[in-house]
MDTraj code that builds the backbone (N, CA, C; nanometers):
import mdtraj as md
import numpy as np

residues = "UNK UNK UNK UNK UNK UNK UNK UNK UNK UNK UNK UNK UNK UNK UNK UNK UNK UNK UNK UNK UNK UNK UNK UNK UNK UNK UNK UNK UNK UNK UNK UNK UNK UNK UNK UNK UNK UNK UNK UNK UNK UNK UNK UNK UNK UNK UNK UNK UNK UNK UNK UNK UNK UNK UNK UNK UNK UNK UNK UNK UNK UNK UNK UNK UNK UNK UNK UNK UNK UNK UNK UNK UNK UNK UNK UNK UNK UNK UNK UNK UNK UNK UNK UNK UNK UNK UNK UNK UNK UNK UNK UNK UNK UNK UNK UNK UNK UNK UNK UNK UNK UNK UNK UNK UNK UNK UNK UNK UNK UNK UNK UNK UNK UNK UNK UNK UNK UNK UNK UNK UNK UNK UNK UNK UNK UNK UNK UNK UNK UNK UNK UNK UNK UNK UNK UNK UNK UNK UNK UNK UNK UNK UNK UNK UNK UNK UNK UNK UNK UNK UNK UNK UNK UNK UNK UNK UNK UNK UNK UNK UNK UNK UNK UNK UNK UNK UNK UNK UNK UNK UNK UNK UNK UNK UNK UNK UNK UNK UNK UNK UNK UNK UNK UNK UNK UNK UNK UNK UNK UNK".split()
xyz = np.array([
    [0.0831, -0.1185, 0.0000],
    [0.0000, 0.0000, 0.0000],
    [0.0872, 0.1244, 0.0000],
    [0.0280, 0.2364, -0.0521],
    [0.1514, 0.3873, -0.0303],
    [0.1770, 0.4218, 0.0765],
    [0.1169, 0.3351, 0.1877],
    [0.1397, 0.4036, 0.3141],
    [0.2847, 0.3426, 0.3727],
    [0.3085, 0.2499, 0.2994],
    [0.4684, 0.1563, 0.3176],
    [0.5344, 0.2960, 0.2644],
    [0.5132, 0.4343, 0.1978],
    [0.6101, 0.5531, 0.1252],
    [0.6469, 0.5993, 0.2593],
    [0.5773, 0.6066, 0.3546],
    [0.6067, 0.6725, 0.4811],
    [0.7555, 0.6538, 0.5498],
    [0.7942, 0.5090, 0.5196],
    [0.8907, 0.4366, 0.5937],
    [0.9939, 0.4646, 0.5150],
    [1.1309, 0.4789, 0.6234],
    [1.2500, 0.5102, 0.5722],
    [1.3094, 0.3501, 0.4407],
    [1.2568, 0.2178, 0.5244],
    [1.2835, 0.1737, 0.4799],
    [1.1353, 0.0310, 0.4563],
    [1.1697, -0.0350, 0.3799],
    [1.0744, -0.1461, 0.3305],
    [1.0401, -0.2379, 0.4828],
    [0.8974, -0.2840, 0.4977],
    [0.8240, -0.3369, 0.5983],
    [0.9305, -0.4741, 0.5717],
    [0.9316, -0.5322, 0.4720],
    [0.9879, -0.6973, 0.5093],
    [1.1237, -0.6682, 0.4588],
    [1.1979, -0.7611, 0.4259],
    [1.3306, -0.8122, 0.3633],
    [1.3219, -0.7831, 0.2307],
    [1.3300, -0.6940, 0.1174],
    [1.3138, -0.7184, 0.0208],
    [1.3815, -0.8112, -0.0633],
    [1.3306, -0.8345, -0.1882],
    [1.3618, -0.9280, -0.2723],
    [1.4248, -0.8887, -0.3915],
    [1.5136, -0.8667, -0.5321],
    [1.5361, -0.8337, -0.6365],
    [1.3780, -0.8365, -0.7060],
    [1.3346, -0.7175, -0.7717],
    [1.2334, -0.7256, -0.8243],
    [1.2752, -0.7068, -0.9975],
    [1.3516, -0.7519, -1.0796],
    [1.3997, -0.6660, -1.2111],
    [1.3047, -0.6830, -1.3333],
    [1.2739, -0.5611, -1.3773],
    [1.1458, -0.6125, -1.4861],
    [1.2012, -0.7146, -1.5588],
    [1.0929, -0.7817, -1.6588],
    [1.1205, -0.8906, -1.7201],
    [1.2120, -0.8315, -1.9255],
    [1.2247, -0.8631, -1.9518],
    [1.3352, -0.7719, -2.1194],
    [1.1957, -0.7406, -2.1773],
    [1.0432, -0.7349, -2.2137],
    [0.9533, -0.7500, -2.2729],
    [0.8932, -0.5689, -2.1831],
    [0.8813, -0.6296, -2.0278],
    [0.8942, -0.4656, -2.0027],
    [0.9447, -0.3540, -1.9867],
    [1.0958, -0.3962, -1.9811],
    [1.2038, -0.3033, -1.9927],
    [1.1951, -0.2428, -2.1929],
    [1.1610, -0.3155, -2.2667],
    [1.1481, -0.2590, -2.3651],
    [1.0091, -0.1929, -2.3648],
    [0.9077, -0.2452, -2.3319],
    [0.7891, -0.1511, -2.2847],
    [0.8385, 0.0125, -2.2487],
    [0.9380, 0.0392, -2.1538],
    [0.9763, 0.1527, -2.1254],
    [1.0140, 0.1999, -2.2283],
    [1.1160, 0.1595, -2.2747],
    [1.2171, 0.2357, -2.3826],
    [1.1010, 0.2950, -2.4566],
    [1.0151, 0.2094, -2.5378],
    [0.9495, 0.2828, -2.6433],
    [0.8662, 0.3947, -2.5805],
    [0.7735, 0.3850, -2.4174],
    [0.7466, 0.4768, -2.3928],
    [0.7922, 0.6400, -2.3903],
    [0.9148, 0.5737, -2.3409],
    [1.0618, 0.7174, -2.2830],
    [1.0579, 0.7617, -2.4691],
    [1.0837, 0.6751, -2.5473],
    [1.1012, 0.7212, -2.6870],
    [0.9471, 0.8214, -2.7518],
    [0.8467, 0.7513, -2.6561],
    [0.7122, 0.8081, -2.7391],
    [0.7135, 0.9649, -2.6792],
    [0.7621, 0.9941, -2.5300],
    [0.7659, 1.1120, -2.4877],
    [0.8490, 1.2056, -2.5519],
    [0.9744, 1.1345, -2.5585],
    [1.0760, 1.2617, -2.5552],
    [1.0253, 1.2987, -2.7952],
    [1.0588, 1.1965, -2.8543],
    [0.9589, 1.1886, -2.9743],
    [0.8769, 1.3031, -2.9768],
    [0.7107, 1.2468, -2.9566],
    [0.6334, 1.3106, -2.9790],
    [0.6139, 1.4902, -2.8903],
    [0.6202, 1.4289, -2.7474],
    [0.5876, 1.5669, -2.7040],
    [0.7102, 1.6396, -2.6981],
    [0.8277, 1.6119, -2.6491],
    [0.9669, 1.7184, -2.6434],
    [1.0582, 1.7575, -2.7512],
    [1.0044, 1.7248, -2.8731],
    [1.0219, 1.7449, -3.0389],
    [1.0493, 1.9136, -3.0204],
    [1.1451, 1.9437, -3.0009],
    [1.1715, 2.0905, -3.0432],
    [1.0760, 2.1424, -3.2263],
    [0.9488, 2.2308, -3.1674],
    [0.9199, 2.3067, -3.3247],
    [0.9956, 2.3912, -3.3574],
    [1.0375, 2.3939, -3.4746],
    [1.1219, 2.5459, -3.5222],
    [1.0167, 2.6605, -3.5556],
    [1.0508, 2.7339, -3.5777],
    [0.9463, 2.8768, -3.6319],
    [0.8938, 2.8157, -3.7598],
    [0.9394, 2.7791, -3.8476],
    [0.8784, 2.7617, -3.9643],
    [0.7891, 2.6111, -3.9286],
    [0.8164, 2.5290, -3.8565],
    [0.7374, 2.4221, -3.8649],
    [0.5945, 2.4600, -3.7517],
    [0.6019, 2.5793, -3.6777],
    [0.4903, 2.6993, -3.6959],
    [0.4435, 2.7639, -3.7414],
    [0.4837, 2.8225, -3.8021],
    [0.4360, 2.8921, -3.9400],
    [0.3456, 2.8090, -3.9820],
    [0.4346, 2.6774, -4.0594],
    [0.3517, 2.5548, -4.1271],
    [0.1828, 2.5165, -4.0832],
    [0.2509, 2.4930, -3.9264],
    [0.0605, 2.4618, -3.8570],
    [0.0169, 2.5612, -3.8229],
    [0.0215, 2.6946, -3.8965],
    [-0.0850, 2.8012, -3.8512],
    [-0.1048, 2.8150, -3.9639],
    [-0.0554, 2.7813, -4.1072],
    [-0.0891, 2.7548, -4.2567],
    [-0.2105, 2.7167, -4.2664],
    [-0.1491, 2.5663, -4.2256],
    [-0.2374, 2.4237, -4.2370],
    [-0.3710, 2.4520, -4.1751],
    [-0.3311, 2.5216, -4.0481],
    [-0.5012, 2.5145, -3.9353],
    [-0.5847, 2.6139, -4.0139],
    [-0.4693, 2.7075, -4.1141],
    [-0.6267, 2.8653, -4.1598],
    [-0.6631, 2.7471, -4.3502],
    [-0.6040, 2.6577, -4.3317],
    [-0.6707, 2.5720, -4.4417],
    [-0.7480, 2.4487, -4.3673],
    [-0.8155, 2.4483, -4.2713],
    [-0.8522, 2.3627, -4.1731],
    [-0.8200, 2.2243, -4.1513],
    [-0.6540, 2.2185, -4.1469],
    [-0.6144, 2.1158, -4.1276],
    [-0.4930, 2.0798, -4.0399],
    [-0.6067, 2.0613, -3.9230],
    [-0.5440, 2.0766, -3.7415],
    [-0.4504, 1.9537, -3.6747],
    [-0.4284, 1.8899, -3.8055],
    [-0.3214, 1.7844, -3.8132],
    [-0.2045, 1.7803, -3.8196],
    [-0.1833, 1.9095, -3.8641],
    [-0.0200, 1.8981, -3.9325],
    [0.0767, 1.8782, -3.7781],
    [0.1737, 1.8313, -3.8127],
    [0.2981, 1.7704, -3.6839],
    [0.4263, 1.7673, -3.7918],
    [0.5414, 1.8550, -3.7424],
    [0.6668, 1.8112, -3.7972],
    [0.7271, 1.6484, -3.8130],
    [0.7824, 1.6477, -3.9407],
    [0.8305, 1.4661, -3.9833],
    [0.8652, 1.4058, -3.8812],
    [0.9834, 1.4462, -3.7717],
    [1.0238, 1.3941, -3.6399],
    [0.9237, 1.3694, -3.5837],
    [0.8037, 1.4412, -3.5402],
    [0.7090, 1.4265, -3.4598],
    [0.6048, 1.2883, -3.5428],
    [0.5874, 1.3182, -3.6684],
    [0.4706, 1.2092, -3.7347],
    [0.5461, 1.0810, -3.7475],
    [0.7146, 1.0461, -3.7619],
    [0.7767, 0.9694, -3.8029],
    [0.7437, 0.9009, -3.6220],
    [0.7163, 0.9513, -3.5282],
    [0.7273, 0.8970, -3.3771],
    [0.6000, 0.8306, -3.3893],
    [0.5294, 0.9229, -3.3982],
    [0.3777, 0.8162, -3.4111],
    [0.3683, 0.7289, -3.4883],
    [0.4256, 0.7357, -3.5815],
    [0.3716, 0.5735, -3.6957],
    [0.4788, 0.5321, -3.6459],
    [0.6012, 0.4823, -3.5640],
    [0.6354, 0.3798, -3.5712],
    [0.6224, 0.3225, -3.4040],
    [0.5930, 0.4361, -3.3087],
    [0.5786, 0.4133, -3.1727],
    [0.4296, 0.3899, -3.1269],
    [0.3501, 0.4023, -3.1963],
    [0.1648, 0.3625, -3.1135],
    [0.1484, 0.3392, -3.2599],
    [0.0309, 0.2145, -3.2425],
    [-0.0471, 0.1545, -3.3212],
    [-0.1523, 0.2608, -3.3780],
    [-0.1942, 0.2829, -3.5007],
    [-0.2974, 0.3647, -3.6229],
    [-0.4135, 0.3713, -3.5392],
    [-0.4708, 0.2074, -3.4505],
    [-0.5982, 0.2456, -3.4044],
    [-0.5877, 0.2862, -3.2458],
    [-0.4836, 0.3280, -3.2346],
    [-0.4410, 0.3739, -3.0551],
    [-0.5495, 0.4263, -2.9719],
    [-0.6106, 0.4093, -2.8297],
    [-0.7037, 0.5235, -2.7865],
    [-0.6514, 0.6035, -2.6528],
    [-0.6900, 0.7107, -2.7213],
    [-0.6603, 0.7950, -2.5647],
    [-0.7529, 0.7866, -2.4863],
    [-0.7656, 0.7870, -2.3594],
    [-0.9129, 0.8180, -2.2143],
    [-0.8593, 0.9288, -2.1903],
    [-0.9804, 1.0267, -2.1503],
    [-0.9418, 1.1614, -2.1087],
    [-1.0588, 1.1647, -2.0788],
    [-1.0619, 1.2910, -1.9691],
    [-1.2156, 1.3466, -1.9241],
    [-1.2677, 1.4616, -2.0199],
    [-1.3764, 1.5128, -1.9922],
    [-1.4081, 1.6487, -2.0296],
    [-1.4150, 1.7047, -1.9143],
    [-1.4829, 1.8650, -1.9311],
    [-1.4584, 1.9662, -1.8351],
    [-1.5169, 1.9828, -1.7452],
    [-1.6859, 1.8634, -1.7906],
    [-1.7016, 1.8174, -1.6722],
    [-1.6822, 1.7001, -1.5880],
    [-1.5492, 1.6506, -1.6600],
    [-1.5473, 1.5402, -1.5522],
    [-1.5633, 1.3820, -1.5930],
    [-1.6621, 1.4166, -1.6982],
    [-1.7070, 1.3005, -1.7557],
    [-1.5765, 1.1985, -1.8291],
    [-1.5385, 1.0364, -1.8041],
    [-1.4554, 1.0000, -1.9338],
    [-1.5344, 1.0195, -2.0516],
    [-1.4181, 1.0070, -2.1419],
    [-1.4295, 1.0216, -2.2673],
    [-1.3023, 0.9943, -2.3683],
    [-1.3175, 0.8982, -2.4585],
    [-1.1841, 0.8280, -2.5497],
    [-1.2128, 0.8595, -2.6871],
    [-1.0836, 0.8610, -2.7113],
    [-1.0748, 0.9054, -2.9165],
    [-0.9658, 0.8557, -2.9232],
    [-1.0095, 0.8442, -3.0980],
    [-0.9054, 0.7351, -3.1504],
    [-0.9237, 0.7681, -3.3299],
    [-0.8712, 0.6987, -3.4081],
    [-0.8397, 0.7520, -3.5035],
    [-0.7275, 0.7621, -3.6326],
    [-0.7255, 0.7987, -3.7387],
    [-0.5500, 0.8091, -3.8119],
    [-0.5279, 0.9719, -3.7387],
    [-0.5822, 1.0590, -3.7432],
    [-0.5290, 1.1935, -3.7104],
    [-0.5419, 1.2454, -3.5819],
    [-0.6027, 1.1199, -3.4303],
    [-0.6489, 1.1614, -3.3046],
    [-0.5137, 1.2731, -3.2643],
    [-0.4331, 1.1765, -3.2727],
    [-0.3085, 1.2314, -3.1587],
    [-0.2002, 1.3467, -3.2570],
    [-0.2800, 1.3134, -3.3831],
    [-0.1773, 1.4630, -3.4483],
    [-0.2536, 1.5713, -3.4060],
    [-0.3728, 1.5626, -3.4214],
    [-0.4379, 1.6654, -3.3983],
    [-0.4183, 1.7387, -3.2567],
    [-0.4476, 1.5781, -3.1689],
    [-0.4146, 1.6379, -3.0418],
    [-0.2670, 1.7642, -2.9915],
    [-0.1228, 1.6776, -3.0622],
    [-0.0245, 1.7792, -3.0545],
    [-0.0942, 1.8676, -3.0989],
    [-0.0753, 1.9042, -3.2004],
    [-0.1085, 2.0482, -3.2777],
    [-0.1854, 2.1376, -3.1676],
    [-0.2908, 2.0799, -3.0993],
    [-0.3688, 2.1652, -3.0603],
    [-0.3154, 2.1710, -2.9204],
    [-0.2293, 2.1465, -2.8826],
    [-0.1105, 2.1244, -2.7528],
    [-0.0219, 2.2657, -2.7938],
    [0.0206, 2.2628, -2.9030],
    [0.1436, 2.2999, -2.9312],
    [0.0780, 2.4872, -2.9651],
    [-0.0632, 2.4614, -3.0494],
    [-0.1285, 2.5902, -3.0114],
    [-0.1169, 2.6665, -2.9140],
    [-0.1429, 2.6222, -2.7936],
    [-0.1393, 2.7036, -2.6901],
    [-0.0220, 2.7057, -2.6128],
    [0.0785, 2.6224, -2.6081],
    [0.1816, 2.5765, -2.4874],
    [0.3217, 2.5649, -2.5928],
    [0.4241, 2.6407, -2.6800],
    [0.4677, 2.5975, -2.7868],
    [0.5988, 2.5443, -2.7048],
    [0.6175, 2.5760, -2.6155],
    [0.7569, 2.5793, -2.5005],
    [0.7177, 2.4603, -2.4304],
    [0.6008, 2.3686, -2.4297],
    [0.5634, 2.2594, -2.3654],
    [0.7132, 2.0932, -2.3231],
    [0.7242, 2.1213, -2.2579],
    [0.8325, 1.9673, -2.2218],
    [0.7868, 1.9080, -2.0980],
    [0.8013, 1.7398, -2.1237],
    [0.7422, 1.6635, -2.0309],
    [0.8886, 1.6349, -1.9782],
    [0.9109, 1.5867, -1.8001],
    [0.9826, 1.5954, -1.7732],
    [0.9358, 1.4345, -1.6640],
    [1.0011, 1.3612, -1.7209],
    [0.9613, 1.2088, -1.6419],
    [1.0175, 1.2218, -1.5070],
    [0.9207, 1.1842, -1.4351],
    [0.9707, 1.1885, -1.2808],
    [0.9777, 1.0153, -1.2779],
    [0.9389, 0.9175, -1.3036],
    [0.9243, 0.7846, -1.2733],
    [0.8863, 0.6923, -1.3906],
    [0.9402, 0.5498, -1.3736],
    [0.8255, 0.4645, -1.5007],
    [0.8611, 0.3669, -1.3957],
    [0.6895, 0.2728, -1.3980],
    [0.6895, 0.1501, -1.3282],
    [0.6248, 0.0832, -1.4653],
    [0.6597, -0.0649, -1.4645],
    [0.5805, -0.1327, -1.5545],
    [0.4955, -0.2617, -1.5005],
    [0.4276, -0.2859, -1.5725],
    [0.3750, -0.4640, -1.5036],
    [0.2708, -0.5051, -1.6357],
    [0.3814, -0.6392, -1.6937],
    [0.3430, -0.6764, -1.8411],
    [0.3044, -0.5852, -1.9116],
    [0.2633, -0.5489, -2.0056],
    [0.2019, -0.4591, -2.0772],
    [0.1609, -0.3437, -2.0922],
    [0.1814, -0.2791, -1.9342],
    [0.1610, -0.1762, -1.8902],
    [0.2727, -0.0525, -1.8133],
    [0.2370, 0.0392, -1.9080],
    [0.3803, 0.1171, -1.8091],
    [0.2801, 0.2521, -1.7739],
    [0.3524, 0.3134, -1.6594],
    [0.2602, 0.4217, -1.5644],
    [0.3813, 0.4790, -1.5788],
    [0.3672, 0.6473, -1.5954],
    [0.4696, 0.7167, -1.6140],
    [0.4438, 0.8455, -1.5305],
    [0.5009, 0.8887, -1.4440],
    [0.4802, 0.9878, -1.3365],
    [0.5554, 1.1197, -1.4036],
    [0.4746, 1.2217, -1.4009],
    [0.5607, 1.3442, -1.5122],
    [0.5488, 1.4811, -1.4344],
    [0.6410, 1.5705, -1.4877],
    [0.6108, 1.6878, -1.4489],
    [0.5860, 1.7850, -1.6339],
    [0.4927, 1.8341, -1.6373],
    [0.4393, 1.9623, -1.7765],
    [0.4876, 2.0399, -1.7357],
    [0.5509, 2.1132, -1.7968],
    [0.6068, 2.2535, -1.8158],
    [0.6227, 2.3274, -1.9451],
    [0.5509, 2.4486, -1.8983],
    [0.5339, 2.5703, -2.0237],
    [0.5094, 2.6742, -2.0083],
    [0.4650, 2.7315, -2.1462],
    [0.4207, 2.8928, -2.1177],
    [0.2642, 2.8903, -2.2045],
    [0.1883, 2.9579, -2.0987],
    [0.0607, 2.9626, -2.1397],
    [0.0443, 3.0523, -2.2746],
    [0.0488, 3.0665, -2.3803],
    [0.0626, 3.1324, -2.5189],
    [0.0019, 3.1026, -2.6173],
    [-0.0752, 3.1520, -2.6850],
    [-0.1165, 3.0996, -2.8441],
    [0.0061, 3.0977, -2.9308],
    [0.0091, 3.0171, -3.0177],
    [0.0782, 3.0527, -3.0981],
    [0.0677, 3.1816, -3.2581],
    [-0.1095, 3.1534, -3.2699],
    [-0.1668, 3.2745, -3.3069],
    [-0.1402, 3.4175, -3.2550],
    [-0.0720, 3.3779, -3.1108],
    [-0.1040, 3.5381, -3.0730],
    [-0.2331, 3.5830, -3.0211],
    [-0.3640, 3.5346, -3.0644],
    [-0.4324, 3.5764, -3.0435],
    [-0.4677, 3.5862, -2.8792],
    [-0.5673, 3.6859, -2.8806],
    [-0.6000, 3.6900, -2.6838],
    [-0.7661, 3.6618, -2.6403],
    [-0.8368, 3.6870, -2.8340],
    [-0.9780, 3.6005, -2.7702],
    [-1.0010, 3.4951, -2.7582],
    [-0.8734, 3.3862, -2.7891],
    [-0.9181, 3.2798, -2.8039],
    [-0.8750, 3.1936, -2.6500],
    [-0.9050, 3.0783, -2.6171],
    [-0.8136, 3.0070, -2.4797],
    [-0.7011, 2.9865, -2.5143],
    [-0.6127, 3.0181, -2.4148],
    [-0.4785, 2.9406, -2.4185],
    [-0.4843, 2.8034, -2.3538],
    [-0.4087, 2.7782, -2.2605],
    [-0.3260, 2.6514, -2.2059],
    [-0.4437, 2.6512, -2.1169],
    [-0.5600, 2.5286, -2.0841],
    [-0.5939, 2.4756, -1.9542],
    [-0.7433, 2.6088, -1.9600],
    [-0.7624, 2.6062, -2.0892],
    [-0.8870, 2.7312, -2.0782],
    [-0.8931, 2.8298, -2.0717],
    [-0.7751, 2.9113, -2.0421],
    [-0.7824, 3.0260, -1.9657],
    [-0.7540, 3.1423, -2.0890],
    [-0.8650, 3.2363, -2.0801],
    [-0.9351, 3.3539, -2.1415],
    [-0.8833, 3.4893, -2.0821],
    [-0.8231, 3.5558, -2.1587],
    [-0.6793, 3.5273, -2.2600],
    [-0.5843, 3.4216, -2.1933],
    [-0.5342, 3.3984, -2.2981],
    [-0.4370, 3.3437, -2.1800],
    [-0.3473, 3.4399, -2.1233],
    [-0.2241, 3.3463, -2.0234],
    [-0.1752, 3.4732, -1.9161],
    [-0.0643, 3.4682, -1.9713],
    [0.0118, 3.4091, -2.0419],
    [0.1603, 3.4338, -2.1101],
    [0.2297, 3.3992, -1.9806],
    [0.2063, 3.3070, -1.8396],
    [0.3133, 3.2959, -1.7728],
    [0.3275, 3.1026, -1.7855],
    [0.4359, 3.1320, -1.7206],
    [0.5097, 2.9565, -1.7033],
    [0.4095, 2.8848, -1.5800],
    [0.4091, 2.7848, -1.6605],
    [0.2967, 2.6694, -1.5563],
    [0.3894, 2.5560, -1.5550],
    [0.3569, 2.4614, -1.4259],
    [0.3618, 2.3598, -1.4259],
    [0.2496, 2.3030, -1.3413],
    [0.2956, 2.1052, -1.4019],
    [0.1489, 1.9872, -1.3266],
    [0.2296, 1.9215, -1.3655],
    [0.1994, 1.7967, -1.2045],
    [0.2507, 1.6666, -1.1971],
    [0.1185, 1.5994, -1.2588],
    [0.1363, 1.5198, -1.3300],
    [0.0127, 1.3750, -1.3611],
    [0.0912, 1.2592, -1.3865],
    [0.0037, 1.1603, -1.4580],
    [0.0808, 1.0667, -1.4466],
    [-0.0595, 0.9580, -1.5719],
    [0.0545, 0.9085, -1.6666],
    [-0.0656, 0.8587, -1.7593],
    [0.0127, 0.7348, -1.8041],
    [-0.0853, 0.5814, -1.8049],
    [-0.1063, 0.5080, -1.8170],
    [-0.0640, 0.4238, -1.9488],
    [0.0029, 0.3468, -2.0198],
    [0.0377, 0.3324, -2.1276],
    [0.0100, 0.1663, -2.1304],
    [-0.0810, 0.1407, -2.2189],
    [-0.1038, -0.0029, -2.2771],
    [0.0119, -0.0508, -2.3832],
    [0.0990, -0.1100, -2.3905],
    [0.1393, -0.1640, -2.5357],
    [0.0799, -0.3020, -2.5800],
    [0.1325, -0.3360, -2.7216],
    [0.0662, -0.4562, -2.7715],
    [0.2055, -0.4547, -2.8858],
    [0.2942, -0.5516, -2.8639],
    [0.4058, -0.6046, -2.9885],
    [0.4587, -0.4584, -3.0171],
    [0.5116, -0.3933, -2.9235],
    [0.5995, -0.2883, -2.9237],
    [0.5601, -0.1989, -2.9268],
    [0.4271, -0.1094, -2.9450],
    [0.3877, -0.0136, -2.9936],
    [0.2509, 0.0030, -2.9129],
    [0.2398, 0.1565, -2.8137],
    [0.1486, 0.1914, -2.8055],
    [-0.0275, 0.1793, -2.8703],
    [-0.0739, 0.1187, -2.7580],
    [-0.2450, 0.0988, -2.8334],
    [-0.3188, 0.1461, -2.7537],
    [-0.2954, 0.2053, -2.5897],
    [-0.4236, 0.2911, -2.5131],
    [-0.3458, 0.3522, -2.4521],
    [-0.3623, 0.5049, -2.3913],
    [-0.3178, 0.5498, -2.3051],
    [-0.4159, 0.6107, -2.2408],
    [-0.4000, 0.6480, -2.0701],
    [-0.4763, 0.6745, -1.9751],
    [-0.4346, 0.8210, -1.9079],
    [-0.4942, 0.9020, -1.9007],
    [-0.4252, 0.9957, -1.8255],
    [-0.5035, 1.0389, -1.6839],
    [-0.3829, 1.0562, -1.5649],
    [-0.4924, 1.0529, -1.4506],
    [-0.4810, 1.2053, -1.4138],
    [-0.6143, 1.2517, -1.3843],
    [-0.6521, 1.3845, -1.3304],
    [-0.5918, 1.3690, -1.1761],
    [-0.5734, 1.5285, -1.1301],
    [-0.6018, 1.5297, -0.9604],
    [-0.5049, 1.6486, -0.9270],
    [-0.3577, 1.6601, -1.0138],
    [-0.2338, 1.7554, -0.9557],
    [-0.3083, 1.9019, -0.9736],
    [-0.3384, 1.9989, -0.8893],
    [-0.3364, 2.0852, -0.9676],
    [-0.2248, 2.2097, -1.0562],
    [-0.2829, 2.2879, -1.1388],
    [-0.1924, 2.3490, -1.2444],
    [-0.0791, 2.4989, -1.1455],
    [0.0155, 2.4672, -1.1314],
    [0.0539, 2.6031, -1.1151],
    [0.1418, 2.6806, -1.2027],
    [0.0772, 2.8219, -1.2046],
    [0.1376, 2.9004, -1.2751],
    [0.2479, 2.9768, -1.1892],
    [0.3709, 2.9801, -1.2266],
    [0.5096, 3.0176, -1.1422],
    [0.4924, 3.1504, -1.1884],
    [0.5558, 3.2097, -1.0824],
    [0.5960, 3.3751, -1.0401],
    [0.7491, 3.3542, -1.0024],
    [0.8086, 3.4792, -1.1219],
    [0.9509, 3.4628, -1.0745],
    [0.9618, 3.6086, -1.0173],
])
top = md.Topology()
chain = top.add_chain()
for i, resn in enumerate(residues, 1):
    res = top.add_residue(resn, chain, resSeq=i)
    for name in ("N", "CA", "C"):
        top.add_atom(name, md.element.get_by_symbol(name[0]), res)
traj = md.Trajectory(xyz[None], top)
């Protein structure tokens, strides 16, 4: 139970616990799907590009590094779980779910990097404990629209949130991911 976190040290004798090579590669591709997809440095022009693409309504576009991560790291019919705003689950899936999803990440947060605090695995499953960090910003510029986490205008300052999201694989490659609500968002004051 987490309440064994309390203790300096472990209730019994511990034992060698070492993942098995099937989940240790489970990780890798995860650690690869993060630093990949979400910590993909955009250049200006591969902004430019998706503010092109989005005023031709096509909220897909993702730099080659970034699309070359998804087709070879999560499976075509992958699903995300996520809530809505009220709370409710709710999953999507798709060829363009998770491009779209960056893009519309990268809209508001362009400075966005995930910063792994932990990975546990067990068969098939890896849980990845993170810290988000960014700057609340359109990339439009614009101030009627939401930035980062809803917020009208946005505030142009640096946020961070711990979460922690759930990763199914199946024969190497991402097929569900879970993300768990609860940290809340803070926006830093320097």
């Amino acid at each position: 139970m987490a309440g064994c976190r309390t203790l300096p040290d472990p209730c019994e004798t511990p034992e060698a616990d070492p993942p098995s090579r099937e989940e240790s590669e489970n990780v890798k591709v995860v650690g690869q799907f993060i630093d990949t997809v979400w910590n993909t440095e955009w250049s200006d022009e591969d902004t430019a590009t998706m503010l092109a693409e989005r005023s031709r309504g096509n909220a897909a576009f993702v730099p080659r590094a970034i699309e070359d991560g998804l087709s070879t790291l999560r499976n075509p019919g992958s699903v995300r779980h996520r809530r809505d705003r009220a709370g409710k689950p709710i999953k999507s899936s798709g060829p363009d779910d998770y491009r779209t999803c960056v893009n519309a990440v990268h809209m508001v947060a362009q400075d966005l990097r995930i910063e792994v605090l932990d990975m546990i695995t067990c068969d098939n499953i890896v849980v990845v404990q993170m810290f988000l960090r960014g700057t609340d910003r359109r990339a439009d510029g614009r101030k009627d629209l939401p930035g980062a986490f809803g917020t009208l205008p946005p505030t142009g300052q640096r946020f961070r949130m711990q979460t922690s999201v759930l990763f199914q694989l199946h024969g190497g490659r991402i097929i569900r991911d879970k993300l768990v609500y609860g940290a809340p968002l803070i926006y830093e004051t320097s």
